[in-house]
C-alpha positions as CSV (number, residue, x, y, z in Angstrom):
1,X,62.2,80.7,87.2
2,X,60.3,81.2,83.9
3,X,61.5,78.8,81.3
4,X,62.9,80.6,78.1
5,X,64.5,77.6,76.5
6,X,64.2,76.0,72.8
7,X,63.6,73.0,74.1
8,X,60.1,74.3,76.0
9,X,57.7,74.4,73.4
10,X,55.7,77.5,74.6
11,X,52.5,78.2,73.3
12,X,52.3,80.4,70.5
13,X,51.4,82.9,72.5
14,X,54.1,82.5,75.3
15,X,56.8,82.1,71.6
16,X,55.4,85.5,70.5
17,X,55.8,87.2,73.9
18,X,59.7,85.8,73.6
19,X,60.1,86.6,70.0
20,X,59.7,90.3,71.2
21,X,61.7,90.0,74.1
22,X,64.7,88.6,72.4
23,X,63.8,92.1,69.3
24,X,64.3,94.2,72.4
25,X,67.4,92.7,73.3
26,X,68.6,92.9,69.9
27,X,67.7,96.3,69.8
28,X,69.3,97.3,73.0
29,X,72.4,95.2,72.4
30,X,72.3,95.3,68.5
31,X,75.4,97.8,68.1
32,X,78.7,95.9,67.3
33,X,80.4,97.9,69.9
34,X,77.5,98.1,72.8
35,X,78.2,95.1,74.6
36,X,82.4,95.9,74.8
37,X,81.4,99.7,75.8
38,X,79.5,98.5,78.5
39,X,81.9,96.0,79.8
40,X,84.6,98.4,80.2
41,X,82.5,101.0,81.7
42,X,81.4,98.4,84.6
43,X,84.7,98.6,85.5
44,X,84.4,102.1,86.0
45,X,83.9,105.8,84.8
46,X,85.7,106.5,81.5
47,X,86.4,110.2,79.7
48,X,85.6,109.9,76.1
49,X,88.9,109.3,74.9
50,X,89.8,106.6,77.4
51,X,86.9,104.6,76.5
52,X,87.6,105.1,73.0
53,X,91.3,103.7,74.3
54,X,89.7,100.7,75.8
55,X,88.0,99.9,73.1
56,X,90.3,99.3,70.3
57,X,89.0,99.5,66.6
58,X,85.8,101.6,67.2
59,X,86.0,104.9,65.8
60,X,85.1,108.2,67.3
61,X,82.0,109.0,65.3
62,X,80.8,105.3,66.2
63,X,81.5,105.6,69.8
64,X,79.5,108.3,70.0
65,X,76.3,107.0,68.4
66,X,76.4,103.5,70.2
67,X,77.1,105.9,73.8
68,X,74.2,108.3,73.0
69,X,71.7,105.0,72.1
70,X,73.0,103.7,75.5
71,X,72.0,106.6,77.2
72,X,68.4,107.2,75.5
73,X,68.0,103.2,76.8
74,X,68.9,104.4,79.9
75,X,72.0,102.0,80.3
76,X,74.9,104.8,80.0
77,X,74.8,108.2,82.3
78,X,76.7,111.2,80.7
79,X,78.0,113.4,83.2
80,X,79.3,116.8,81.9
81,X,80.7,119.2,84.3
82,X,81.0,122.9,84.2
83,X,84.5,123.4,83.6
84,X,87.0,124.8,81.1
85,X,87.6,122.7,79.0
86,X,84.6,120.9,79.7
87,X,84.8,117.8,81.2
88,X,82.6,114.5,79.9
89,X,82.5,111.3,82.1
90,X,80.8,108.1,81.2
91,X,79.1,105.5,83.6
92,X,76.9,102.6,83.7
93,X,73.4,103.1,85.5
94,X,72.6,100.3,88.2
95,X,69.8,98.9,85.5
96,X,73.2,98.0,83.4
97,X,74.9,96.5,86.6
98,X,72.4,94.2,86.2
99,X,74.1,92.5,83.0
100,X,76.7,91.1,85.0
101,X,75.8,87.4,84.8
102,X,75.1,88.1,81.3
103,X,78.8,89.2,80.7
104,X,79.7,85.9,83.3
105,X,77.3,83.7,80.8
106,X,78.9,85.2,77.5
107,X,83.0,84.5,78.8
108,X,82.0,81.0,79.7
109,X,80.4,80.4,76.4
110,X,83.3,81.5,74.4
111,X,85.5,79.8,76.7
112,X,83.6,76.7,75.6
113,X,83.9,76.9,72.2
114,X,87.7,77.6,72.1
């Protein structure tokens, strides 16, 4: 496994290669509600207004910026379905399955520090 830590004194072209890895992150992830959307929706398929349940404090015009970025980076699927009223249903797409040690590593980290 590559190493990515501080403590590994990479070359400066090895740091630069990580320095953009770590923008993309930031611009994936960068939204104060991305990460929370994304943790409830890999627990399953949300409607708008549940999600915006689940996730207390964002508002609606918020939630629907930080769900449309996380669908143009391909980590959100939109599902609408020809009914009336229309029906909208929100899921994570197997490349955002893939942050589930992430979510892991994040809990025990703020476990640690409480």
């Amino acid at each position: 496994m590559p190493d990515h830590t501080v403590d590994s004194c990479p070359s400066e072209e090895h740091a630069a290669a990580l320095h953009a890895q770590i923008r993309e992150a930031i611009a994936v992830f960068g939204g104060k509600w991305k990460l929370e959307i994304l943790w409830v929706l890999s627990h399953g398929t949300h409607r708008f207004n549940e999600l915006r349940r689940a996730v207390p404090g964002v508002t609606q015009h918020m939630l629907t910026m930080q769900l449309l970025e996380l669908e143009k980076d391909g980590l959100v699927r939109r599902t609408l379905y020809p009914e009336v009223p229309p029906r909208v249903e929100y899921e994570i797409t197997e490349e955002a399955r893939r942050l589930g040690p992430v979510f892991d590593a994040l809990f025990d980290w703020t476990r640690g520090r409480a």
